[in-house]
C-alpha positions in Angstrom: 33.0 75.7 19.8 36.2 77.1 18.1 36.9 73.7 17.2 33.6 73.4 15.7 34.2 76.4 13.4 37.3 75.8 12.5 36.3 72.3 11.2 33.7 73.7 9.4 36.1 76.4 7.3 38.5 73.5 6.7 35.7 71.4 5.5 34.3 74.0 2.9 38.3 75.0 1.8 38.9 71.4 1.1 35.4 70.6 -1.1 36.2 74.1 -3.2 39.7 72.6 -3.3 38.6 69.1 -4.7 36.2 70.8 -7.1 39.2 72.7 -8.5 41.1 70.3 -9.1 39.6 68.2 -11.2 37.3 64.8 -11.8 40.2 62.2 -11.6 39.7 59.5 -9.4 41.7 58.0 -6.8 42.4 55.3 -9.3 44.1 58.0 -11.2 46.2 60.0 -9.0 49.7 60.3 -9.9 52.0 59.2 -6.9 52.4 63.0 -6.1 48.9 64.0 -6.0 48.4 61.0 -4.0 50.9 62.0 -1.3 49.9 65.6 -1.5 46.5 64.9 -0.2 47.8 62.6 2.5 49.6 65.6 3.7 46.6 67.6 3.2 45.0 65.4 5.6 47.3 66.1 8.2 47.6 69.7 7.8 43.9 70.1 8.2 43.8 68.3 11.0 46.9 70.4 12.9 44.9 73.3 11.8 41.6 72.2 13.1 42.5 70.9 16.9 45.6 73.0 17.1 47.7 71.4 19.0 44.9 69.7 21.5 45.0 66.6 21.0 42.2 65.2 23.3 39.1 62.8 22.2 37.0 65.1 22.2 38.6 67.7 19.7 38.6 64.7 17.3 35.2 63.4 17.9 34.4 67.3 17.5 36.2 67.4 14.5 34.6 64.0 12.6 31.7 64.6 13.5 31.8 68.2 11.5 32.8 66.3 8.5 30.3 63.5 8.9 27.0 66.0 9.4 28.5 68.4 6.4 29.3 64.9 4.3 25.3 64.0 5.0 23.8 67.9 5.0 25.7 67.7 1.1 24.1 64.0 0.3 20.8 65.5 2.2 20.8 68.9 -0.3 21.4 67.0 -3.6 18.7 64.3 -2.8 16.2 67.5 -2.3 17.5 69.5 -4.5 18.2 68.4 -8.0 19.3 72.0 -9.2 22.3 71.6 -6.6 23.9 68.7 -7.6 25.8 70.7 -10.7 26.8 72.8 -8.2 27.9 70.1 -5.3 28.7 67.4 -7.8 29.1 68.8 -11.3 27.5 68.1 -14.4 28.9 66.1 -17.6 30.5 67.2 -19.6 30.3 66.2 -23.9 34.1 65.8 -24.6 33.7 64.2 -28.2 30.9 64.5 -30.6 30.6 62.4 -34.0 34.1 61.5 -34.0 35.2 64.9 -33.2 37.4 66.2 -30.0 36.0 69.0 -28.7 39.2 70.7 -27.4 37.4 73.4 -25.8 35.7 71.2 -23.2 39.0 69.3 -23.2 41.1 71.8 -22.4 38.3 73.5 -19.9 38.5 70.4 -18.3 42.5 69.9 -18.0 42.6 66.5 -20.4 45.0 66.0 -23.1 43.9 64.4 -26.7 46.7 61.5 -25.5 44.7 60.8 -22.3 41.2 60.6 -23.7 42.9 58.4 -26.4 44.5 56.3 -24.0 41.0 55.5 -22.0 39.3 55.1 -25.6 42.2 52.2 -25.9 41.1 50.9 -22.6 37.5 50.6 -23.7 38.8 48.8 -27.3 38.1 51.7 -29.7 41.2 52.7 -32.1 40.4 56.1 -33.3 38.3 59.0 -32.5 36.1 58.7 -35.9 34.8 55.0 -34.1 33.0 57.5 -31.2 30.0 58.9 -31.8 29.9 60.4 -28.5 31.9 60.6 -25.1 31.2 62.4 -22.1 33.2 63.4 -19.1 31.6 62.0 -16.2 31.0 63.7 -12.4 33.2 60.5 -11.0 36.1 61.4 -13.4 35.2 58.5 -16.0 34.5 58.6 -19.3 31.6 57.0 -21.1 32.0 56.6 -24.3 29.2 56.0 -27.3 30.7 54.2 -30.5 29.6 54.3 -33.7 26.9 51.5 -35.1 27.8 50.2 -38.9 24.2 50.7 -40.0 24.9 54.7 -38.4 27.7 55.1 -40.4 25.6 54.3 -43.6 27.6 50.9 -44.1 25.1 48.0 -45.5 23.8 45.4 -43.0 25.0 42.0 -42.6 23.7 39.4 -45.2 21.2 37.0 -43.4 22.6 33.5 -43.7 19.0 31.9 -44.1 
């Protein structure tokens, strides 16, 4: 049963811990981050099973992680309240070609990173978005900016 405790601590240390640290994905993990949580992995598991190292301490210990991993999935499908709490919410980080550094810095992203994934999605300067937002997943969406928005006349028609 200690087992079973002790996987459930871990368990909730290392979801507050992921929500801390941010919305990058594993895509976007440095090669320190990366190796960080590798180690993570094995720390939590030394401080789960102690040094017993039977079956049956790891089945114990997976299956923790597997019923809190589907009680989490279970709560947000009832309860749509919880999922900014479980999952976060989006998060507006430019508006009508504007940078909102508050959100930006809030959320730990530099002007030079948001510019570098509007590159990625072909847009050259902030005053082409009309709107991007932070995802849960770590991505960012981002809205550009129609000609006919921006007040600039239509296309002629050729016909």
């Amino acid at each position: 049963m200690e087992i079973v405790i002790r996987a459930l601590v871990l368990f909730l240390f290392l979801w507050g811990i992921t929500r801390l640290v941010g919305r990058s994905s594993v895509g976007e993990l440095s090669t320190f981050q990366l190796v960080l949580f590798v180690a993570m992995g094995d720390l939590v598991q030394q401080g789960i099973t102690q040094d017993d190292v039977s079956m049956t301490s790891a089945v114990l210990t997976i299956g923790v992680f597997a019923v809190l991993t589907l009680a989490l999935s279970m709560i947000n499908a009832r309860f749509p309240r919880m999922r900014g709490i479980t999952h976060g919410v989006p998060v507006v980080i430019v508006r009508d070609g504007e940078p909102d550094l508050q959100n930006l810095k809030r959320e730990r992203l530099s002007l030079d990173d948001l510019m570098a994934a509007a590159r990625q999605e072909g847009i050259r300067r902030f005053a082409d978005i009309d709107l991007a937002v932070l995802e849960t997943n770590g991505k960012i969406s981002f809205f550009v900016r129609t000609r006919a928005r921006d007040g600039a006349p239509d296309e002629p028609d050729p016909a």
